[in-house]
C-alpha positions as CSV (number, residue, x, y, z in Angstrom):
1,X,25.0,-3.9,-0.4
2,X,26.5,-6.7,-2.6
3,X,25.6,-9.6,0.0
4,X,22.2,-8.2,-0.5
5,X,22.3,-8.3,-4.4
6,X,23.3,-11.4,-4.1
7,X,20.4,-13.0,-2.4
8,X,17.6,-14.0,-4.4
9,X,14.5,-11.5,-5.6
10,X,12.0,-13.6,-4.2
11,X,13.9,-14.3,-0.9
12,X,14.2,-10.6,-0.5
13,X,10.5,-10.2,-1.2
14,X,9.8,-12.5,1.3
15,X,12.1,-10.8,3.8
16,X,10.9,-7.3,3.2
17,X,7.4,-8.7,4.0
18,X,8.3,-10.2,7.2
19,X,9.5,-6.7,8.0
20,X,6.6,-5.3,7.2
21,X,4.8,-7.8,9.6
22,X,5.7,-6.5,12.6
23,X,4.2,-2.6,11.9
24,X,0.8,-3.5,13.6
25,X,2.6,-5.3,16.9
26,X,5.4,-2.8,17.6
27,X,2.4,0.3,17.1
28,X,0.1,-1.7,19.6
29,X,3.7,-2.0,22.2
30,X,4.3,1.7,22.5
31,X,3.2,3.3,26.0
32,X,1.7,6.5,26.5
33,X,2.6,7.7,22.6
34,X,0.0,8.7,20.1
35,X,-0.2,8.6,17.1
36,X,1.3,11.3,16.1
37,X,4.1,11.3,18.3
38,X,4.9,7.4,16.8
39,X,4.5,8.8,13.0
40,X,7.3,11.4,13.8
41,X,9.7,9.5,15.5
42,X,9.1,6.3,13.4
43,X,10.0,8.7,10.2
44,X,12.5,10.3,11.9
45,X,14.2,6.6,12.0
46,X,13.0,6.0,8.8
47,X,14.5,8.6,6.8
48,X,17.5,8.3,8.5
49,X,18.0,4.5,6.9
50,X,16.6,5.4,3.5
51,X,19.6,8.5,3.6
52,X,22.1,6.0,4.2
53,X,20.9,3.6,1.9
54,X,21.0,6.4,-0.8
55,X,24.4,7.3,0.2
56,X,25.8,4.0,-0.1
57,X,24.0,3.2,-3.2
58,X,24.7,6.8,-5.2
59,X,27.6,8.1,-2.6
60,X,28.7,11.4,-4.8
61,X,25.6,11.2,-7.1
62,X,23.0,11.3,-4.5
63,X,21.7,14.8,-5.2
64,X,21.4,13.6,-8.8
65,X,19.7,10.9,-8.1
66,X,17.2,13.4,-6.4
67,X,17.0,15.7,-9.7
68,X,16.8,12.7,-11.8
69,X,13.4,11.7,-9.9
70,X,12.1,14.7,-11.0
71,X,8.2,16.0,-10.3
72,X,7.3,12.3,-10.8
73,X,9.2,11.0,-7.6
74,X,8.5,13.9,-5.8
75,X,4.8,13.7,-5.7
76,X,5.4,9.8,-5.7
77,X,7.1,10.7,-1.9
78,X,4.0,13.0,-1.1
79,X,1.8,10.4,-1.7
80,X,3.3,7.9,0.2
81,X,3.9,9.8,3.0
82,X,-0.2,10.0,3.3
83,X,0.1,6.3,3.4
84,X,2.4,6.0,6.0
85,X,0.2,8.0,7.9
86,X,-2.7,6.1,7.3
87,X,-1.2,2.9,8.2
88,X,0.0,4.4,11.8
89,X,-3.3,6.0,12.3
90,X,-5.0,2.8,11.6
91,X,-2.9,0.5,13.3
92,X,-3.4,2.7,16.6
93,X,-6.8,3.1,16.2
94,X,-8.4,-0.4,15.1
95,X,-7.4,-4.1,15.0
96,X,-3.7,-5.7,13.2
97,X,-6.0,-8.0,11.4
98,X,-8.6,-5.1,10.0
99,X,-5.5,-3.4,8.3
100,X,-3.9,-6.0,7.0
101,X,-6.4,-7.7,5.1
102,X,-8.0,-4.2,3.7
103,X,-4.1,-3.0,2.8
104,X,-4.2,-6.6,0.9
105,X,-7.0,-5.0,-1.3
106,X,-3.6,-3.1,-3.3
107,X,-3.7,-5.1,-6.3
108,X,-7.5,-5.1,-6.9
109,X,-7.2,-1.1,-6.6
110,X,-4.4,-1.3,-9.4
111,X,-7.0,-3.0,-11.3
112,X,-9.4,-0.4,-11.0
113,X,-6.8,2.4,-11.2
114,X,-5.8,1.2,-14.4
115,X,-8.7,1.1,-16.0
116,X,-9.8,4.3,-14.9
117,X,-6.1,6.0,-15.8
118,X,-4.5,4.1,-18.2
119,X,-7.9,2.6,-20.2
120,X,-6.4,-1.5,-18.8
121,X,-9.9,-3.7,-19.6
122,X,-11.6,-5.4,-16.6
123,X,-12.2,-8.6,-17.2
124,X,-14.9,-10.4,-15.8
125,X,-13.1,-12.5,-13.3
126,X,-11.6,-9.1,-12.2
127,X,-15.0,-8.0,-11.8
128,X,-16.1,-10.8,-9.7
129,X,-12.4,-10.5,-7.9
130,X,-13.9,-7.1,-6.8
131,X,-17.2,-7.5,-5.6
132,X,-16.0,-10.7,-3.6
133,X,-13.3,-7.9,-2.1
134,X,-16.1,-5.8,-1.6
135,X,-18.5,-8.3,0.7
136,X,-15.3,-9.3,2.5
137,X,-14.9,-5.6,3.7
138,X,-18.4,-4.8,4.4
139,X,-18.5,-7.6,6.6
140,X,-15.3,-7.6,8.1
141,X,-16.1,-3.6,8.4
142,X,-19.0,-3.6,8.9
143,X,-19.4,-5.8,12.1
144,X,-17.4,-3.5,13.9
145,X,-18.9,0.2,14.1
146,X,-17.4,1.8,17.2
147,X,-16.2,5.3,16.5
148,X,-12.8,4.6,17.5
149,X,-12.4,1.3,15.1
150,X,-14.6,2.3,12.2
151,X,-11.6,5.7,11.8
152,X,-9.2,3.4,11.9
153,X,-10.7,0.8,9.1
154,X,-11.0,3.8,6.9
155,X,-7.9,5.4,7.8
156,X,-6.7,2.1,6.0
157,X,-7.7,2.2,2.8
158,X,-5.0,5.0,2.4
159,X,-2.7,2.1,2.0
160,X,-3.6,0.1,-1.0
161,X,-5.0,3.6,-2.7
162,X,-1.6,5.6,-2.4
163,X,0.3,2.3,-3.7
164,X,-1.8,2.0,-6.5
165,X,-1.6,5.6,-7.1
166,X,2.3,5.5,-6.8
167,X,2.3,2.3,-9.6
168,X,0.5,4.5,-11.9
169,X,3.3,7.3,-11.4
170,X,5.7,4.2,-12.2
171,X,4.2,2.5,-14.5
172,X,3.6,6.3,-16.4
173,X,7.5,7.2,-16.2
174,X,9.2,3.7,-15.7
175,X,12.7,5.3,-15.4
176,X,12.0,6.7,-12.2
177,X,13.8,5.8,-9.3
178,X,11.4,6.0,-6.8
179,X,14.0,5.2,-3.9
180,X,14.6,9.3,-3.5
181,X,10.7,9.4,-3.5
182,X,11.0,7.0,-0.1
183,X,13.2,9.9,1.5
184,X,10.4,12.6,0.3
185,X,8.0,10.4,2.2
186,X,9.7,10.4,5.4
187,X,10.6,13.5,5.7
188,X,6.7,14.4,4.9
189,X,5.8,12.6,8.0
190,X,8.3,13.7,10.1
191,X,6.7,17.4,9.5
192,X,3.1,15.8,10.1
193,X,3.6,14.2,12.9
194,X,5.2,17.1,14.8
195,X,2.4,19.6,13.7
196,X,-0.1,17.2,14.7
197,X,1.6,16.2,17.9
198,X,1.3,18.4,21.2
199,X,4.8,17.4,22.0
200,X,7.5,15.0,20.4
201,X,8.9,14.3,24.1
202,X,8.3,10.6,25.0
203,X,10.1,7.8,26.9
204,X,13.0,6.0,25.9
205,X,10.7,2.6,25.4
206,X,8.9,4.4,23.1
207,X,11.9,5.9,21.4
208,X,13.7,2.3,20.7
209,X,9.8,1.2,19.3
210,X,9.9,4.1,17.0
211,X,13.4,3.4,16.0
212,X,12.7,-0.6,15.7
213,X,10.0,0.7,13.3
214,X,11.3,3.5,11.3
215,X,14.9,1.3,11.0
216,X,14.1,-2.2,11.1
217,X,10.4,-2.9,10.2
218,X,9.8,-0.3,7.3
219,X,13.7,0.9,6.8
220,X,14.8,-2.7,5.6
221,X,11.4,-3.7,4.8
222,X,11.3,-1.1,1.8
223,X,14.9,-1.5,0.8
224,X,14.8,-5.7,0.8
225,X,10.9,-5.3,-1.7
226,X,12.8,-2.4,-3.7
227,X,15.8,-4.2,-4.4
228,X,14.3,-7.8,-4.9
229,X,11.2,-6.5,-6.9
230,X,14.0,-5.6,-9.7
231,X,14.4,-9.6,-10.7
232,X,10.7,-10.7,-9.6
233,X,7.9,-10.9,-11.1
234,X,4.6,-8.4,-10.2
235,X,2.4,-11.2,-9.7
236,X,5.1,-12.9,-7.7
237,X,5.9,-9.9,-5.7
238,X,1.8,-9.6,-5.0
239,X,1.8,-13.1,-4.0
240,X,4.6,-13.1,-1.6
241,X,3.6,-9.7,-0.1
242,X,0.4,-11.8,1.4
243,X,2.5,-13.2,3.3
244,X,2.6,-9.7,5.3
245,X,-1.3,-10.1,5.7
246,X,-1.3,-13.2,7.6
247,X,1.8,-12.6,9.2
248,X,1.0,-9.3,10.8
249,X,-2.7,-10.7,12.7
250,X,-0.3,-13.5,13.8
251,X,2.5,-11.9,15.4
252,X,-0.5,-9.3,17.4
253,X,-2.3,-12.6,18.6
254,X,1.3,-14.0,19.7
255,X,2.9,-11.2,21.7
256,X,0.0,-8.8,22.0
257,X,-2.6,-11.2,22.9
258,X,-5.1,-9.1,20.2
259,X,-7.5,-11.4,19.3
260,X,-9.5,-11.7,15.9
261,X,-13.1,-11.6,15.4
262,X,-14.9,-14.5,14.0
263,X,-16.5,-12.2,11.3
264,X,-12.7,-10.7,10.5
265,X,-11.4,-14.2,9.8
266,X,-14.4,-14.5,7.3
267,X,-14.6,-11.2,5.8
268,X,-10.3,-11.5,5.4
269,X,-10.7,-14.6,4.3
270,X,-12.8,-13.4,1.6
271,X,-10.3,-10.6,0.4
272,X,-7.4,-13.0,0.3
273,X,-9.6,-15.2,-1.8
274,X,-10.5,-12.6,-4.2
275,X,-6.4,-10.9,-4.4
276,X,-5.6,-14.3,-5.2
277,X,-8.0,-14.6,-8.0
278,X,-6.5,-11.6,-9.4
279,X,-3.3,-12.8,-8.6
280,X,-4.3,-15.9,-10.8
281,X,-5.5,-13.2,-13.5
282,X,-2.3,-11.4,-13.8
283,X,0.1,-14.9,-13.6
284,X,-1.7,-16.6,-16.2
285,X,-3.7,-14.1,-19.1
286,X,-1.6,-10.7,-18.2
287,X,2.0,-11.8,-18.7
288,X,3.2,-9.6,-20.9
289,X,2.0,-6.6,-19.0
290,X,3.4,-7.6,-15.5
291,X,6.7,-8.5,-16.5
């Protein structure tokens, strides 16, 4: 744990993003899995790391660290947990490149959010911000209607609307550790994907995809954002975490062979464009409230 304090915020940022990347490629590898079956054993692996990371981090005062989370983490866990099921189902059910540019759409949802919850002005750049987000999903979306794909576009939104919903349960009790909240999320999952699956037998690939996922890709990717977002700035972390969006289309085109759309380059195009507006709103006119 102290090499890793020692490494710089951004670097971390970066790192945790790269983990990240690999969600849509390692869902698109399984065989014979569905989604349900990946949630569970992907959280299983996934609650397993964050409970060792607690342990190291609070070792006796780790049920503490649970009480001291309070209400606020634990319905901070419940509503990441529907995002972590959103992001499998939507990773299994349409295109790497769909979900990653609409889970991009995060910061503009904090935008709304907090006008809506804690009275934050819109200002008209934000506004524009939005309605260029908005085009860039409608035709990104919109251009690809098949039953099958069109759940799993919507299925994404649950992503940047549960982690703008978890910044307003931050940003409303900022003393919260919401690292206890990650353990609530997983084990959340775990008992949603065995309910929804038939069975939670599958093959030994599978098992080492769901443990490359629940360890590796979202284990380390949480803990390496979590620890370097404590000496970054928001509207650094934002920026860095787009990495993830272009990353994550790259690495399915690579090693999946998934290709992307002529209208999904556009419409994503179009939503990176407008995050980075806001981006540019929050760096430059909004300092004191992101830092």
């Amino acid at each position: 744990m102290n090499v890793i304090n020692k490494i710089p915020g951004p670097i971390l940022i970066f790192m945790g993003a790269l983990c990240l990347s690999f969600g849509g490629l390692i869902v698109k590898k399984f065989e014979g899995s569905t989604e349900w079956q990946i949630l569970f054993w992907r959280s299983i692996f996934f609650t397993f790391t964050v409970l060792v990371f607690l342990i190291i981090t609070y070792k006796k005062k780790i049920f503490k660290s649970f009480h001291d989370s309070g209400l606020p983490g634990f319905f901070g866990g419940i509503i990441l947990s529907l995002g972590f099921c959103g992001y499998v189902f939507a990773m299994y059910n349409t295109t790497v490149a769909n979900t990653n540019f609409i889970i991009s759409l995060q910061i503009l949802f904090l935008a709304i959010f907090g006008y809506l919850f804690l009275k934050e002005k819109i200002s008209s750049i934000t506004l524009i911000s939005i309605l260029l987000a908005i085009s860039g999903v409608i035709l990104m979306v919109g251009n690809d209607m098949s039953p099958g794909n069109l759940s799993g576009n919507l299925a994404a939104f649950s992503m940047p609307i549960t982690f703008a919903v978890l910044i307003m349960i931050v940003r409303k009790f900022p003393s919260v550790d919401m690292v206890p909240a990650q353990f609530v999320a997983g084990v959340c999952c775990c008992l949603i994907g065995f309910m929804l699956s038939n069975k939670i037998n599958i093959s030994y690939h599978d098992i080492f995809l769901g443990f490359l996922a629940g360890f590796f890709q979202v284990g380390f990717g949480f803990i390496f954002i979590t620890i370097g977002a404590r000496t970054t700035p928001s509207a650094m972390v934002g920026i860095i975490m787009l990495s993830e969006s272009v990353l994550g289309p790259l690495w399915a085109f690579i090693f999946a062979g998934e290709r992307v759309t002529f209208f999904t380059i556009i419409g994503g195009s179009i939503i990176i464009f407008a995050v980075l507006i806001q981006f540019c709103v929050l760096l430059f006119f909004n300092k004191k409230n992101i830092e």
